[in-house]
PDBQT receptor file of N, H, CA, C and O in Angstrom, charges set to zero:
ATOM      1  N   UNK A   1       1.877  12.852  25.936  1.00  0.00    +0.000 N 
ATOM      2  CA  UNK A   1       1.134  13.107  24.722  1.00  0.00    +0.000 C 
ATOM      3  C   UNK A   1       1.555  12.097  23.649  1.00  0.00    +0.000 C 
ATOM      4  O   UNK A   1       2.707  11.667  23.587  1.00  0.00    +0.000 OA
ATOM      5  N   UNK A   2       0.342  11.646  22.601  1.00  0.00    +0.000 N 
ATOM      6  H   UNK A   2      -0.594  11.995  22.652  1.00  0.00    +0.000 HD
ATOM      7  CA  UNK A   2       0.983  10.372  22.178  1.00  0.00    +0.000 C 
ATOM      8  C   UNK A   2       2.120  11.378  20.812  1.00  0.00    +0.000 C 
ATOM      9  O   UNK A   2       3.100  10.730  20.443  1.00  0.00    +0.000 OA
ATOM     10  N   UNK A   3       2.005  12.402  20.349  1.00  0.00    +0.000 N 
ATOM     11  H   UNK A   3       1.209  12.928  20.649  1.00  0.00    +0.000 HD
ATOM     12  CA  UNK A   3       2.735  13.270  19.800  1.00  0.00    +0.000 C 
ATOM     13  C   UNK A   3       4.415  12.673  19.477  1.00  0.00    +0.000 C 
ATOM     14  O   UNK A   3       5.073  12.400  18.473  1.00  0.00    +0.000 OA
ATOM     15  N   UNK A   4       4.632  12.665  20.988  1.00  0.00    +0.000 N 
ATOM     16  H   UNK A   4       4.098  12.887  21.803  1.00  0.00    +0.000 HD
ATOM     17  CA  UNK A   4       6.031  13.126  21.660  1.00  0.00    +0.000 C 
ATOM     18  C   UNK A   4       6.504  11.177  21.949  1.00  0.00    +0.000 C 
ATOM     19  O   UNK A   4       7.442  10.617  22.517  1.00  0.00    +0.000 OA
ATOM     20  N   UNK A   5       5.601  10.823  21.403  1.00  0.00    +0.000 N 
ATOM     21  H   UNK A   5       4.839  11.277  20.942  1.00  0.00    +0.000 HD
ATOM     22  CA  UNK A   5       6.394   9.143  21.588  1.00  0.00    +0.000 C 
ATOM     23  C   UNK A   5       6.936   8.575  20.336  1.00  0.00    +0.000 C 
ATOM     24  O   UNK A   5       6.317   8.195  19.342  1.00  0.00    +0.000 OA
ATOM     25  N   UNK A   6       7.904   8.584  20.511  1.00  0.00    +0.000 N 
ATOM     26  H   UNK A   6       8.407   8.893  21.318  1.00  0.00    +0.000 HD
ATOM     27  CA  UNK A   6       9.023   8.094  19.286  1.00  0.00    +0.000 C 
ATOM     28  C   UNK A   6       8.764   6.986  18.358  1.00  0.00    +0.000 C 
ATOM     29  O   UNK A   6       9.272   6.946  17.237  1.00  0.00    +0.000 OA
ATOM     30  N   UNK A   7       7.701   5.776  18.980  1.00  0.00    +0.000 N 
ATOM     31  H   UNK A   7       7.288   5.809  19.890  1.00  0.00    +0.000 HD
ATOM     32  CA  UNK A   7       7.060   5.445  18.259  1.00  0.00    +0.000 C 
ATOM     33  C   UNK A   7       6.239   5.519  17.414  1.00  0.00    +0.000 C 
ATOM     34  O   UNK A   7       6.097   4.872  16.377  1.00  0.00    +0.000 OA
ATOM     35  N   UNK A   8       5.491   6.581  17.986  1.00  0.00    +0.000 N 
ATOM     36  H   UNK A   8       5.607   7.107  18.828  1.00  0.00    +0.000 HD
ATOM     37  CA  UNK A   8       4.146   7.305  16.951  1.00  0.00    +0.000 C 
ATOM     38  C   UNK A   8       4.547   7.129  15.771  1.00  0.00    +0.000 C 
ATOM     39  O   UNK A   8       4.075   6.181  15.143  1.00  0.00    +0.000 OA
ATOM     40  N   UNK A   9       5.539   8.006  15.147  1.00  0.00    +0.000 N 
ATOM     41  H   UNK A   9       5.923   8.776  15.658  1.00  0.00    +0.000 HD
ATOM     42  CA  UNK A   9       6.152   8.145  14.259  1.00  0.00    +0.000 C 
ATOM     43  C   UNK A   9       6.512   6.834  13.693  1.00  0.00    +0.000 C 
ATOM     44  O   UNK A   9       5.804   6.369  12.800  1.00  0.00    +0.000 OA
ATOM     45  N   UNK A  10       7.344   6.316  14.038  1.00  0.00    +0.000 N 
ATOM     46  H   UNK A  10       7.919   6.693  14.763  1.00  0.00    +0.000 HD
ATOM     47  CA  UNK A  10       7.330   4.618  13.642  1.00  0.00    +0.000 C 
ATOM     48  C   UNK A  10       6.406   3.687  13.045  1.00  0.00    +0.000 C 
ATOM     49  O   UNK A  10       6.635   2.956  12.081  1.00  0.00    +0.000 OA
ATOM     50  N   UNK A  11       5.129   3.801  13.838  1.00  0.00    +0.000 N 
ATOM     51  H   UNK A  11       4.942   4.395  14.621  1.00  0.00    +0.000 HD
ATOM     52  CA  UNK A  11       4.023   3.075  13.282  1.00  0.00    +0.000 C 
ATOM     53  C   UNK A  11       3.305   4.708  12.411  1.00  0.00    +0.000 C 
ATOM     54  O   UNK A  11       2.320   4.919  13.119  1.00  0.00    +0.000 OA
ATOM     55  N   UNK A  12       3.315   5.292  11.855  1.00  0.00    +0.000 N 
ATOM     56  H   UNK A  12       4.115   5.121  11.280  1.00  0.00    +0.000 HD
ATOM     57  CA  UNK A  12       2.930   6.211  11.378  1.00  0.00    +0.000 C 
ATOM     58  C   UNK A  12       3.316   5.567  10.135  1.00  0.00    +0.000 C 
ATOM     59  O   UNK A  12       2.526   5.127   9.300  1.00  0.00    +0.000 OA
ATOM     60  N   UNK A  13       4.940   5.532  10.048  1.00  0.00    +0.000 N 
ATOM     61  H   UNK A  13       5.582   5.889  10.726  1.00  0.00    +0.000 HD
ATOM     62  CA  UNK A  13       5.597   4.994   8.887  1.00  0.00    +0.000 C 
ATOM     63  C   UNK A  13       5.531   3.774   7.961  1.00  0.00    +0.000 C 
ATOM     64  O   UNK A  13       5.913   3.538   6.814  1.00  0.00    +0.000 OA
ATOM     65  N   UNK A  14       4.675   2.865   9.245  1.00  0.00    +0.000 N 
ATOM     66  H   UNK A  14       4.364   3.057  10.176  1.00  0.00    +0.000 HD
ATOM     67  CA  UNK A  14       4.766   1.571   9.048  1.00  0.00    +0.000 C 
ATOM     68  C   UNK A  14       2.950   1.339   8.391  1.00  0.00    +0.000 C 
ATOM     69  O   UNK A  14       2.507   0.303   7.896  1.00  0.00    +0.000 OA
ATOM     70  N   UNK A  15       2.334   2.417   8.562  1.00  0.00    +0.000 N 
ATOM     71  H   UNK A  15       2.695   3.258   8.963  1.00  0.00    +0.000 HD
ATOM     72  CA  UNK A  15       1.131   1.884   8.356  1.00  0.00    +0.000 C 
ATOM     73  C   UNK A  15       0.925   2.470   6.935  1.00  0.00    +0.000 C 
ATOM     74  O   UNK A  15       0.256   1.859   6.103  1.00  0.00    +0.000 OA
ATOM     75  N   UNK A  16       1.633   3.916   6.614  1.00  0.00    +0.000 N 
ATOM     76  H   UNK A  16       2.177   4.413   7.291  1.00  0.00    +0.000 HD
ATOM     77  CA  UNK A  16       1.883   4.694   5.078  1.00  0.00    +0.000 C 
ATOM     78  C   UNK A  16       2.631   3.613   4.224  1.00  0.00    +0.000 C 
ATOM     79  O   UNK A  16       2.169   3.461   3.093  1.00  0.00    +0.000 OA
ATOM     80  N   UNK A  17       3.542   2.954   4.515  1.00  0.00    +0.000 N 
ATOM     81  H   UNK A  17       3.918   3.078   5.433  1.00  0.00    +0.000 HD
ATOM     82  CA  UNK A  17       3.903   1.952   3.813  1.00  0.00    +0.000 C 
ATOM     83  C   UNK A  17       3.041   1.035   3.029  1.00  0.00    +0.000 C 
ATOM     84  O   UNK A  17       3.330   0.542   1.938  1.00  0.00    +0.000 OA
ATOM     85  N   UNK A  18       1.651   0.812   3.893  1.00  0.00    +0.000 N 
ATOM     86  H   UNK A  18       1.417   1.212   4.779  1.00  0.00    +0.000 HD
ATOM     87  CA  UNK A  18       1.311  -0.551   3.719  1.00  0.00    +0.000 C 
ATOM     88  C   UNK A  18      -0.066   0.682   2.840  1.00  0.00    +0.000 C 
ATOM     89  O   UNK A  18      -1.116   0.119   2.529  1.00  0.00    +0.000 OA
ATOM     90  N   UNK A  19      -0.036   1.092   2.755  1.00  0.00    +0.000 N 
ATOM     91  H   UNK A  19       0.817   1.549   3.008  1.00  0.00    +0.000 HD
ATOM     92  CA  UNK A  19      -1.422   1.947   2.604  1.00  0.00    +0.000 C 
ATOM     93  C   UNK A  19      -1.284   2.376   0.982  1.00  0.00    +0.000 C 
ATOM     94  O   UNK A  19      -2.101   2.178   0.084  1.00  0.00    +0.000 OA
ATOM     95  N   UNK A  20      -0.116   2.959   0.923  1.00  0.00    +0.000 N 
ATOM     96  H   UNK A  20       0.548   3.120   1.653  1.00  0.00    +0.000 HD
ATOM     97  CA  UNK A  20      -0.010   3.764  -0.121  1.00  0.00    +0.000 C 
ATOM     98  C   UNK A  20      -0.180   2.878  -1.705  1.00  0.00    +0.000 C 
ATOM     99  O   UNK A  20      -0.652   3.106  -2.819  1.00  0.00    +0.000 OA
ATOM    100  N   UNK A  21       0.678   1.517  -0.835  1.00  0.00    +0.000 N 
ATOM    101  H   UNK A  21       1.061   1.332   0.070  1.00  0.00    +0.000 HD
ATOM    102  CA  UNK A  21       0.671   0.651  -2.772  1.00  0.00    +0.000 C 
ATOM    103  C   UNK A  21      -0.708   0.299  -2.791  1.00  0.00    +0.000 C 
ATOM    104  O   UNK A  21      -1.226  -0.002  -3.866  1.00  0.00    +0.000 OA
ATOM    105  N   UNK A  22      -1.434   0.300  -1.634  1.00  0.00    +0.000 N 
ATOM    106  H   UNK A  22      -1.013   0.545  -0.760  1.00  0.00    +0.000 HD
ATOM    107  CA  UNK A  22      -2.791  -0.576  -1.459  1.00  0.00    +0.000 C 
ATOM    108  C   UNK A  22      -3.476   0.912  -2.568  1.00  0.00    +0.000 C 
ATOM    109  O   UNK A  22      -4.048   0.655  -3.627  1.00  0.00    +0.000 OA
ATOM    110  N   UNK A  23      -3.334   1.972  -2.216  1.00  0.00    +0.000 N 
ATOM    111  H   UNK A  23      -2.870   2.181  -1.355  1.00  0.00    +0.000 HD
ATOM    112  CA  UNK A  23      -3.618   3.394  -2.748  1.00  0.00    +0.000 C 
ATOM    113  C   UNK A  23      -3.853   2.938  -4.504  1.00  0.00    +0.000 C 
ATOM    114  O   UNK A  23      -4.793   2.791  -5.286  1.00  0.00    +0.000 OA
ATOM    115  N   UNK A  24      -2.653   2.858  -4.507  1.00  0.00    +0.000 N 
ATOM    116  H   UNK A  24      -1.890   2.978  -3.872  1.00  0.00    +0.000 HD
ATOM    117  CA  UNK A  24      -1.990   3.179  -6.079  1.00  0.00    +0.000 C 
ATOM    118  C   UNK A  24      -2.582   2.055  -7.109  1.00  0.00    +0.000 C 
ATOM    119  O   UNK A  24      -2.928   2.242  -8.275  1.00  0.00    +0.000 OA
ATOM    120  N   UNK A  25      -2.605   0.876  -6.387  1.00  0.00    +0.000 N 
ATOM    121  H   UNK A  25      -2.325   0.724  -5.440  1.00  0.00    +0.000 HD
ATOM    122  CA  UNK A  25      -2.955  -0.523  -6.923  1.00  0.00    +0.000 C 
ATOM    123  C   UNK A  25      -4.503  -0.054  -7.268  1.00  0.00    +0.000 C 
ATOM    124  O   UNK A  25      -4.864  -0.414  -8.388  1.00  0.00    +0.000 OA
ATOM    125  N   UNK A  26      -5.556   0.743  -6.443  1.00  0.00    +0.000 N 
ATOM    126  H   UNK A  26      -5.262   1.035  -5.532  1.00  0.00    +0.000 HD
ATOM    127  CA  UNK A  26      -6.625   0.581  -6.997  1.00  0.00    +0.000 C 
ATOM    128  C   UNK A  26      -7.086   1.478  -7.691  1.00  0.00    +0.000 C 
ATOM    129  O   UNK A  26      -8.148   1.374  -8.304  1.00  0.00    +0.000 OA
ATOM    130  N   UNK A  27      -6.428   2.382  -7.693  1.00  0.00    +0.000 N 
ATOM    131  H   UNK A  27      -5.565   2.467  -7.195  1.00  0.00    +0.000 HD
ATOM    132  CA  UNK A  27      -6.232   3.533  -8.823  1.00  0.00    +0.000 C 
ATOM    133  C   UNK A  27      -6.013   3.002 -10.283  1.00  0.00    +0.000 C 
ATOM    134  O   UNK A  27      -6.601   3.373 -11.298  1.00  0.00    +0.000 OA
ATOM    135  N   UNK A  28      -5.019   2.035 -10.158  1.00  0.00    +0.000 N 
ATOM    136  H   UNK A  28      -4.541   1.734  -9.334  1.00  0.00    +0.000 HD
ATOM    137  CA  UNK A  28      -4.718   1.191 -11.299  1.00  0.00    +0.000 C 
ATOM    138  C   UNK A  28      -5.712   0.375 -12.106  1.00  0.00    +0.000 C 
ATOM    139  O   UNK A  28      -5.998   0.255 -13.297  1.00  0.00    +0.000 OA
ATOM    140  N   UNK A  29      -6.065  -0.070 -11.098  1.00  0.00    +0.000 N 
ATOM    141  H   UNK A  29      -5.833   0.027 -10.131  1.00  0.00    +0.000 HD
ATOM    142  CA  UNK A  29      -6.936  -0.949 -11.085  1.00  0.00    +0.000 C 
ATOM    143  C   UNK A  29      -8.509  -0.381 -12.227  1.00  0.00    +0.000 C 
ATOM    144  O   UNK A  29      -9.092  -0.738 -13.250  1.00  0.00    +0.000 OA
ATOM    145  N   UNK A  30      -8.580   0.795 -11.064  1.00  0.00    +0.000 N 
ATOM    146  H   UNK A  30      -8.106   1.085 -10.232  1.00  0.00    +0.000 HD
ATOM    147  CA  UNK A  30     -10.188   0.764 -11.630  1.00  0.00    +0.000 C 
ATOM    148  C   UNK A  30      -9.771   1.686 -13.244  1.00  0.00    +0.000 C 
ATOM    149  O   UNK A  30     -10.667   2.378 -13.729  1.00  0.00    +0.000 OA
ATOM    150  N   UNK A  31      -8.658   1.627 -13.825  1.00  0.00    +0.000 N 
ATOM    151  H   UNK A  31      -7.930   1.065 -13.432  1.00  0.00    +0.000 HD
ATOM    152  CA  UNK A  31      -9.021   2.024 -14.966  1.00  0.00    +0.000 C 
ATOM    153  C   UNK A  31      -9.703   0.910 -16.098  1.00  0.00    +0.000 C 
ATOM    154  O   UNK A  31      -9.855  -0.282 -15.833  1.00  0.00    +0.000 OA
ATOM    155  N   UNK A  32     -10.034   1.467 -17.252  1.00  0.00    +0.000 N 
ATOM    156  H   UNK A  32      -9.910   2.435 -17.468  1.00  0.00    +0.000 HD
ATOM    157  CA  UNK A  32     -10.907   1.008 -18.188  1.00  0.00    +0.000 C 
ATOM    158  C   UNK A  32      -9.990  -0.174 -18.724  1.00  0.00    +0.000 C 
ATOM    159  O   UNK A  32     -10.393  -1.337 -18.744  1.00  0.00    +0.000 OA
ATOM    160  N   UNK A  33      -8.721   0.210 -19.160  1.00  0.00    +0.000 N 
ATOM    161  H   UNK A  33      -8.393   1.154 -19.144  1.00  0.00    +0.000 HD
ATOM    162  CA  UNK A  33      -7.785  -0.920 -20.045  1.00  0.00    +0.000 C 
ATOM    163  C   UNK A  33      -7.205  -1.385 -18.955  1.00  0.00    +0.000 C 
ATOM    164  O   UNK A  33      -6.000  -1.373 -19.205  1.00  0.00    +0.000 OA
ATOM    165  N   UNK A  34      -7.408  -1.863 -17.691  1.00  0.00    +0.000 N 
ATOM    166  H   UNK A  34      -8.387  -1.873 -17.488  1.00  0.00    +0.000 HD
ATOM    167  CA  UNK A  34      -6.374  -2.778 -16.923  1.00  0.00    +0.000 C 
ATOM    168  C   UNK A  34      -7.102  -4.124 -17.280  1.00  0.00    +0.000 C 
ATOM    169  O   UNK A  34      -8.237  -4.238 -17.744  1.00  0.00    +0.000 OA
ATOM    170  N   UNK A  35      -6.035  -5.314 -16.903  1.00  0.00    +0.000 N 
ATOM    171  H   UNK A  35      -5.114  -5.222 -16.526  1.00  0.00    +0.000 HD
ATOM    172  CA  UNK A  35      -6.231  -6.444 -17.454  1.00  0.00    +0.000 C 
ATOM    173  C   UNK A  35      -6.014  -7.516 -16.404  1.00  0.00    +0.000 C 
ATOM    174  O   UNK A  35      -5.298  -7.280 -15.431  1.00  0.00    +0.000 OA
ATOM    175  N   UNK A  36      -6.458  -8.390 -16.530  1.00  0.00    +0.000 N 
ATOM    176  H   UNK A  36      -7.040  -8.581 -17.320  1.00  0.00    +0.000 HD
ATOM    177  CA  UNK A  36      -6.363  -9.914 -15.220  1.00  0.00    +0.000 C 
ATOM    178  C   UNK A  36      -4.752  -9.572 -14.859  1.00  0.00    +0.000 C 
ATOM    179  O   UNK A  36      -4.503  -9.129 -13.738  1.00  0.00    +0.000 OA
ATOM    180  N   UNK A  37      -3.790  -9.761 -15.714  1.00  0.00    +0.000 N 
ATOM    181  H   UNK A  37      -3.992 -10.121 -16.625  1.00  0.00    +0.000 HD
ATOM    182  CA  UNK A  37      -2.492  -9.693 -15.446  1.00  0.00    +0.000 C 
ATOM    183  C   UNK A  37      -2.107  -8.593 -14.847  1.00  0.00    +0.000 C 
ATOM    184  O   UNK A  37      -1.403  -8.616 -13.837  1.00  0.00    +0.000 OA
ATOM    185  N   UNK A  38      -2.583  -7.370 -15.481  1.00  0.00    +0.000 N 
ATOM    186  H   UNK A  38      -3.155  -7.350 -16.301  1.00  0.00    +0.000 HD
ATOM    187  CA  UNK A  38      -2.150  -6.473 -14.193  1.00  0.00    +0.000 C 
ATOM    188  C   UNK A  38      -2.686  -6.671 -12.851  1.00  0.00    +0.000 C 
ATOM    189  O   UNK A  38      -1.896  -6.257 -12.003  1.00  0.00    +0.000 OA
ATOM    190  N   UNK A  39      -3.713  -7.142 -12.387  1.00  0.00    +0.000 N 
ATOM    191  H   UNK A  39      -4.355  -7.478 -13.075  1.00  0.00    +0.000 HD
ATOM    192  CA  UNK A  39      -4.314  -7.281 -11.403  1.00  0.00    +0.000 C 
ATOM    193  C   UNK A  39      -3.696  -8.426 -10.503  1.00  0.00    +0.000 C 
ATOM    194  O   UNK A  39      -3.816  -8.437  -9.278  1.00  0.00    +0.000 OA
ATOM    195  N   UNK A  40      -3.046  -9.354 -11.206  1.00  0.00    +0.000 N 
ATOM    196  H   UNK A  40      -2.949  -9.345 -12.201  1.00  0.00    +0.000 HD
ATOM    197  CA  UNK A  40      -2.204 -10.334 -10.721  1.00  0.00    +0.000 C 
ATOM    198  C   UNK A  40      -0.705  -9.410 -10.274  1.00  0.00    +0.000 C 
ATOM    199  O   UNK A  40      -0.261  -9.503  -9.130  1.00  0.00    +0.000 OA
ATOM    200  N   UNK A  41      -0.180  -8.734 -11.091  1.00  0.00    +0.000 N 
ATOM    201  H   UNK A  41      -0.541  -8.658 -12.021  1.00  0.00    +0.000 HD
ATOM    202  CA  UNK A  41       1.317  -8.028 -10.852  1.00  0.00    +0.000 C 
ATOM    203  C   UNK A  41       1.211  -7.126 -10.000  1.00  0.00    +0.000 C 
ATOM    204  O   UNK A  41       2.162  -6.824  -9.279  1.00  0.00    +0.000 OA
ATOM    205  N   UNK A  42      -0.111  -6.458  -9.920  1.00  0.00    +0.000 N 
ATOM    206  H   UNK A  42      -0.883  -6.703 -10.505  1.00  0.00    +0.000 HD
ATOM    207  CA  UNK A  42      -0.414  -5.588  -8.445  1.00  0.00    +0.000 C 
ATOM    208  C   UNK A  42      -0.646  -6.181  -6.775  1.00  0.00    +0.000 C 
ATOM    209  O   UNK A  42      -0.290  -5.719  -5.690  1.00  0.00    +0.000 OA
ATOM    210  N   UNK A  43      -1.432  -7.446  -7.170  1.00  0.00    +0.000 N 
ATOM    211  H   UNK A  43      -1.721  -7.821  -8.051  1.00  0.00    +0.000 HD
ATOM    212  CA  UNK A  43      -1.398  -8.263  -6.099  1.00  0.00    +0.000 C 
ATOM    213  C   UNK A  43      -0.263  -8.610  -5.821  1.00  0.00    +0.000 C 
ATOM    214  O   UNK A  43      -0.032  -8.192  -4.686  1.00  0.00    +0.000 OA
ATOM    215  N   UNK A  44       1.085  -9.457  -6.450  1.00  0.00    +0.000 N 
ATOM    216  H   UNK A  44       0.897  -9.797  -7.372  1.00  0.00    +0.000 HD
ATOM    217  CA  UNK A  44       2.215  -9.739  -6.016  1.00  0.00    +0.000 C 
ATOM    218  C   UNK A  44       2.753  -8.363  -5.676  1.00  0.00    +0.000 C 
ATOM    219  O   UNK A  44       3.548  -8.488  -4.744  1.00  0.00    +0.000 OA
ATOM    220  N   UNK A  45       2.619  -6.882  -6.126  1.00  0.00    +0.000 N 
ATOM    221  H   UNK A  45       1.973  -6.780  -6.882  1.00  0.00    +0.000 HD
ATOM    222  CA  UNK A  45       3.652  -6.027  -5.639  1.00  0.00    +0.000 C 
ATOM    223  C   UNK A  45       2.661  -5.679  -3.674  1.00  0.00    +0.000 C 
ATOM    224  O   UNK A  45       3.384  -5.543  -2.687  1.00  0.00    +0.000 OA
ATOM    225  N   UNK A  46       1.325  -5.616  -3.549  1.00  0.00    +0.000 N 
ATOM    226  H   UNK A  46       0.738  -5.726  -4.351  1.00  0.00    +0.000 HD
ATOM    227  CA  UNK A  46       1.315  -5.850  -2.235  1.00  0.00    +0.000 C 
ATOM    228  C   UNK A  46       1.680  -6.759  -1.372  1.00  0.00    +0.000 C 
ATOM    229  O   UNK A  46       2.184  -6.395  -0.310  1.00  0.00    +0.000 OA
ATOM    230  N   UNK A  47       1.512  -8.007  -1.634  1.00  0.00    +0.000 N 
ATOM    231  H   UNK A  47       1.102  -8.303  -2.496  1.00  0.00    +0.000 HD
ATOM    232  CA  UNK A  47       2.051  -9.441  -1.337  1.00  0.00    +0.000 C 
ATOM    233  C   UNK A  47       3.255  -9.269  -0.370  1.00  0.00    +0.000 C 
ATOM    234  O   UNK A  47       3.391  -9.586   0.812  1.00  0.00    +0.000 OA
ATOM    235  N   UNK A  48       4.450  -8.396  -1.652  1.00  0.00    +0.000 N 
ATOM    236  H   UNK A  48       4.340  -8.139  -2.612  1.00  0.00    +0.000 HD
ATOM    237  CA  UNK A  48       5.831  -7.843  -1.187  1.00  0.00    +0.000 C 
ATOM    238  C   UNK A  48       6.072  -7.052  -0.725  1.00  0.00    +0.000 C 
ATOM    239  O   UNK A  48       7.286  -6.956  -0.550  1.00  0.00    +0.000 OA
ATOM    240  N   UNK A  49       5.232  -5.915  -0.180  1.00  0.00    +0.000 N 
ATOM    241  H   UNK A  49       4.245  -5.993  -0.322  1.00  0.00    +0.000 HD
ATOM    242  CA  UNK A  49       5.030  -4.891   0.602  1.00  0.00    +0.000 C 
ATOM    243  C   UNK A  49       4.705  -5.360   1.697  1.00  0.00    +0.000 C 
ATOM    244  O   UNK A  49       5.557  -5.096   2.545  1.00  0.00    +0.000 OA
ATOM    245  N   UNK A  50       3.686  -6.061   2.161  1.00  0.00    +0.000 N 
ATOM    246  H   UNK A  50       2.993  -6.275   1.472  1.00  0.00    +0.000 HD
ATOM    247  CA  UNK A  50       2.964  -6.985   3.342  1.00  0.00    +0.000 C 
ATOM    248  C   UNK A  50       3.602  -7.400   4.242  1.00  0.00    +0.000 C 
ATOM    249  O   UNK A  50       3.647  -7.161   5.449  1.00  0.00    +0.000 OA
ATOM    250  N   UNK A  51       4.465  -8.512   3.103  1.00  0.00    +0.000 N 
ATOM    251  H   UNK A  51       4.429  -8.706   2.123  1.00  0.00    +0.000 HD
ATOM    252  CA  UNK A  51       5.561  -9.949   3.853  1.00  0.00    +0.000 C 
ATOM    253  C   UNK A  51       6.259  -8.729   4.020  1.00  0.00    +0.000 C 
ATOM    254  O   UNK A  51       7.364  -8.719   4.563  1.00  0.00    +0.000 OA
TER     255      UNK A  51
């Protein structure tokens, strides 16, 4: 069962990682007062999540 493979979990972890700032960043994003620069400081914080 793929359940019971120790990896599951692993890439489970590995894909919430990559997901969540992607999450948060466009949450950020689509508000009214965000600005080029934040949109630049959100891109570098996925960038560093990624690499």
């Amino acid at each position: 069962m793929i359940l019971n493979r120790g990896s599951f979990y692993d890439d489970l972890h590995f894909i919430t990682s990559i997901l969540r700032p992607i999450k948060e960043s466009i949450i950020q994003l689509e508000s009214r007062d965000s600005t080029l620069s934040d949109c630049f400081v959100h891109l570098i914080k996925l960038a560093a999540t990624i690499y």
